[in-house]
N, C-alpha and C positions, 0 to 999 in steps of 0.2 A: 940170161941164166935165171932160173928159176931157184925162190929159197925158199926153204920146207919152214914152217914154223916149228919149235922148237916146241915138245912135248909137254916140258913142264909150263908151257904159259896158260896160265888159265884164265884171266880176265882182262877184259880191258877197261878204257874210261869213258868218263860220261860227262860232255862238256853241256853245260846247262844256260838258256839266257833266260829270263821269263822279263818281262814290261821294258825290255831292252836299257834295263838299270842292273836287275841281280845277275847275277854270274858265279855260279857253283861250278867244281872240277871233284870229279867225283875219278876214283884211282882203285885200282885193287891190289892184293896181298901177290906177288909172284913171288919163285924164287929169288929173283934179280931184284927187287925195290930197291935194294939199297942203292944199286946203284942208277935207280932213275931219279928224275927233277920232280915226279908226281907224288902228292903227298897217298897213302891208303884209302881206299874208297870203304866208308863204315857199307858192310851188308845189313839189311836191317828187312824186316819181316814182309811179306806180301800182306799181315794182318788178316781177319774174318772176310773182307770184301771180295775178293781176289774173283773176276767175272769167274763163273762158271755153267754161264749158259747160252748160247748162241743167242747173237741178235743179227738184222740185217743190213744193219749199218755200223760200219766198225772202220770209218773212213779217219780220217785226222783232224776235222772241222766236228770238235764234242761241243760244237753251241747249236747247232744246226741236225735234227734228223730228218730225214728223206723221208715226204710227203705232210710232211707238217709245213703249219704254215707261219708259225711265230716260231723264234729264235729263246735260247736260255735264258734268265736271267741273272742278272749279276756285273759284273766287271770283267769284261772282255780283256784277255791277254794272249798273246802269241808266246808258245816257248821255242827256240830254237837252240841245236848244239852241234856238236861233233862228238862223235864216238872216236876215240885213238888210241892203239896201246900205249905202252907204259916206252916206248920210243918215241912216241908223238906219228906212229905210223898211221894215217886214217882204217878206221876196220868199214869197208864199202858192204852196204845186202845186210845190215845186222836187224836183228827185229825186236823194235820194241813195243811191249805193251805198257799202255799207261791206263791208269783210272784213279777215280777219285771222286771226293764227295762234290755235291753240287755247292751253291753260292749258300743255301742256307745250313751247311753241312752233314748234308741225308746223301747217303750212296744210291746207287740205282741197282738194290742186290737184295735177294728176297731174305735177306739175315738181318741186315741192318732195321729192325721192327721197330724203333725209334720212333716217336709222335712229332714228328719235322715235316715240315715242308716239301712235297715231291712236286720236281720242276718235270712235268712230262715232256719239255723240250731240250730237254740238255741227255747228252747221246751217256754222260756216265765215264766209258772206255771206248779204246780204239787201240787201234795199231799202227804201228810206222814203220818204215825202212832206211834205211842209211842211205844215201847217194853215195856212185863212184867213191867220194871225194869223204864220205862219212859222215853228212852233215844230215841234219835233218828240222821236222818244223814239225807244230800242230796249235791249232788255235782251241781254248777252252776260256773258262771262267776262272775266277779266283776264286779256287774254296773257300768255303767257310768252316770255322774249328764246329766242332762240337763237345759234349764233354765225355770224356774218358773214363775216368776213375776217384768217384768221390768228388771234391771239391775243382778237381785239376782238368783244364780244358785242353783238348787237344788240337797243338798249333795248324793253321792251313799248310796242308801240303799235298805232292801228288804222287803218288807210286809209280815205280818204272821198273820192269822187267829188262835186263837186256839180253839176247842171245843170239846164238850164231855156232852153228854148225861147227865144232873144234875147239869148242869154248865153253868155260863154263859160264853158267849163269848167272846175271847179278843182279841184284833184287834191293833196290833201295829206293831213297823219299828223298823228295826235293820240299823244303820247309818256305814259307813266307814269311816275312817281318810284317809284325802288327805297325798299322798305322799310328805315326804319332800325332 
């Protein structure tokens, strides 16, 4: 038997690992929360960077572009997760975008006009897919903050788009803890 999804569901979750230490659980607003185990997933802004212009490498390795011959630099990290709805059902084929600043915290986006550091080996953005099962991987660097507003630096972190045909979309940041 086939089950229809139910109309009013609109998002699902974002399970996060990044240096196979952090682990975020990212949740959205349905009707039903209440009654699930997932806490709400904050939606939070795509911000100024958001790609918006084709490149030809937009694979899942953002330390590595195709026909270069040196890698990013920075601090190499794998993030790996699952996407599941708010039943812990996996959502299989969902597509996400991710991007984010490089290691000295300069985006790879003709806005960000910031006097940093541009690493021309580190890819920026990419896209991923869910597996059957909802899991998924991509290897980047650890951002680096930059400063935001006045005095106040803004913490490393990475943007993720999720989406999926019958769903709405969800649009939020995965934060890193400063070194102690």
């Amino acid at each position: 038997m086939t089950l229809k999804r139910p109309s009013w569901l609109r998002r699902r979750f974002l399970k996060l690992s990044a240096l196979g230490a952090t682990s975020l659980l990212f949740a959205a607003h349905t009707r039903s929360a209440e009654n699930s185990n997932f806490n709400p997933t904050p939606e939070q802004t795509e911000g100024p960077f958001f790609p918006n212009s084709s490149q030809k490498d937009m694979d899942l390795d953002l330390t590595y572009i195709q026909g270069h011959d040196k890698r990013a630099e920075g601090q190499f990290i794998k993030v790996s997760g699952r996407i599941v709805d708010q039943y812990g059902v996996p959502v299989k084929q969902a597509l996400i975008d991710v991007w984010q600043a490089n290691s000295f915290g300069k985006y790879h986006h003709e806005r960000d006009l910031r006097r940093v550091k541009v690493d021309e080996n580190f890819q920026g953005w990419g896209t991923v897919q869910t597996d059957d099962n909802g899991f998924y991987h991509f290897r980047s660097v650890k951002p680096g903050p930059y400063p935001a507003d006045g005095k106040w630096m803004r913490p490393p972190h990475i943007h993720f788009k999720v989406a999926k045909r019958g769903y709405r979309e969800l649009t939020t940041q995965m934060y890193f803890l400063r070194n102690r």
